[in-house]
C-alpha positions as a printed Julia matrix, in Angstrom:
126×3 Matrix{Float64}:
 -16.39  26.64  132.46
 -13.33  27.86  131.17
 -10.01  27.27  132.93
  -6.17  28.01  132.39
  -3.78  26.19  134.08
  -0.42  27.12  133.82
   2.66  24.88  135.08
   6.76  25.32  134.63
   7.54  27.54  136.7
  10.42  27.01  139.18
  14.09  28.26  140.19
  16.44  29.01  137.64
  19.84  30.37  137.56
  20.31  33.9   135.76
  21.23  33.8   132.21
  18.99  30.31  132.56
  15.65  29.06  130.54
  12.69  28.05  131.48
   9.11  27.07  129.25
   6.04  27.69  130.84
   2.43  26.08  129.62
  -0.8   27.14  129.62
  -3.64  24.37  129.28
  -6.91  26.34  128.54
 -10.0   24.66  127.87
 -13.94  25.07  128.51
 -14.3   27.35  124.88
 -12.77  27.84  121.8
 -10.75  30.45  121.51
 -11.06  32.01  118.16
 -11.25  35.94  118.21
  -8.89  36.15  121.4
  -5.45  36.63  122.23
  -4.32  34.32  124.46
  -1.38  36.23  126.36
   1.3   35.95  129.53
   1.03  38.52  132.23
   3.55  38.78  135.64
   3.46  40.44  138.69
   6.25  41.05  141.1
   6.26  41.42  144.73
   5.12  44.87  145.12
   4.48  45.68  141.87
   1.46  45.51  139.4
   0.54  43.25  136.79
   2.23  43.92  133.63
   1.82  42.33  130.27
   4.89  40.12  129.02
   3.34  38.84  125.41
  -0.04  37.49  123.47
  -0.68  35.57  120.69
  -3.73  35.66  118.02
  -5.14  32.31  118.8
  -6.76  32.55  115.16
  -3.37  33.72  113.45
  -0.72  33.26  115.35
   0.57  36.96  115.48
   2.62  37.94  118.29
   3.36  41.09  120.54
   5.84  41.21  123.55
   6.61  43.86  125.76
  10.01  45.86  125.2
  11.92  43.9   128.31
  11.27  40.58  127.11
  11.86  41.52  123.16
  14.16  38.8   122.59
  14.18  36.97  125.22
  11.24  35.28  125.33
   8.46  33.3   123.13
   5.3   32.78  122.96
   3.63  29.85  120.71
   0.34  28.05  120.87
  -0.25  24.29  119.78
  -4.21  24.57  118.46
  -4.16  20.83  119.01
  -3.44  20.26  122.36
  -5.41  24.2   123.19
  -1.62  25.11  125.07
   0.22  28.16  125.04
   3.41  28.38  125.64
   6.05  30.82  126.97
  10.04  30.07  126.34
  11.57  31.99  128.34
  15.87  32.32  127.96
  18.4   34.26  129.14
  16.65  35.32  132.57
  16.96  37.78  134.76
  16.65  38.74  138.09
  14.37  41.3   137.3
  12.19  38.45  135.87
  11.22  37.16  138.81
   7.26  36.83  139.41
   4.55  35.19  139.46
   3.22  34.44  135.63
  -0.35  34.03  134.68
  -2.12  33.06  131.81
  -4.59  35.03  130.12
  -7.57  35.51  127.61
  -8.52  38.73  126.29
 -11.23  38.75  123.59
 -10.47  40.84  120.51
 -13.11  43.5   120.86
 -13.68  47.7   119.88
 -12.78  48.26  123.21
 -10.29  45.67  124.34
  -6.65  46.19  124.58
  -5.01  42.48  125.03
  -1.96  44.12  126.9
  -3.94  45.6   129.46
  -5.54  43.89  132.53
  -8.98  45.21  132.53
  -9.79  43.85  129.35
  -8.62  40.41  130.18
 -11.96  37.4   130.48
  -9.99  34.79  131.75
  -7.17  34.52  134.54
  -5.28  30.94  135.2
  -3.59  31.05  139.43
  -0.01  31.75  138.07
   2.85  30.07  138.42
   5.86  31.35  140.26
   9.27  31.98  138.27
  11.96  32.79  140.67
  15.66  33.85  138.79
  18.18  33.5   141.53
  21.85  32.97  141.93
């Protein structure tokens, strides 16, 4: 059975950092990218960033280009997601994800995704 659980999420001040962690386990994960996702009050689930489990390559979407990190310790199966400088506009709720590289997959988009964690709320407040 696989599971992701994600933790670290919390209040933080703008301009602020937090690191959140994904512990995935029940399958390897070699041949999927292993990716962040948020979703706002109101709003849809967008992609953030994802990671080649196998390789280590990484893609983020344009509003976090800079900002944020993603990194994954094979060891310990985590994934990680440094997050500085926030913003209000950062605010959500963050899950974890698994997409498996496929034809037809597209790691940044939600259909494609095999494996959700519950999320873990980041709130960016003064």
């Amino acid at each position: 059975q696989v599971q992701l659980v994600e933790s670290g999420g919390g209040l933080v001040q703008p301009g602020g950092s937090l690191r959140l962690s994904c512990a995935a386990s029940g399958r390897t994960f070699n041949g999927y990218v292993m990716g962040w996702f948020r979703q706002a009050p109101g709003k849809e689930r967008e992609f953030v960033a994802g990671i080649n489990w196998s390789y280590g390559s990484t893609d983020y979407a344009d509003s976090v280009k800079g900002r944020f990190t993603i990194s994954r310790d094979k060891a310990k199966n985590t994934v990680y997601l440094q997050m500085n400088s926030l913003k209000l506009e950062d605010t959500a709720v963050y899950y974890c994800a698994a997409t498996q590289i496929t034809r037809s997959s597209s790691y940044r988009n939600v259909r494609s995704v095999d494996y959700w964690g519950k999320g873990t709320l980041v709130t960016v407040s003064s």
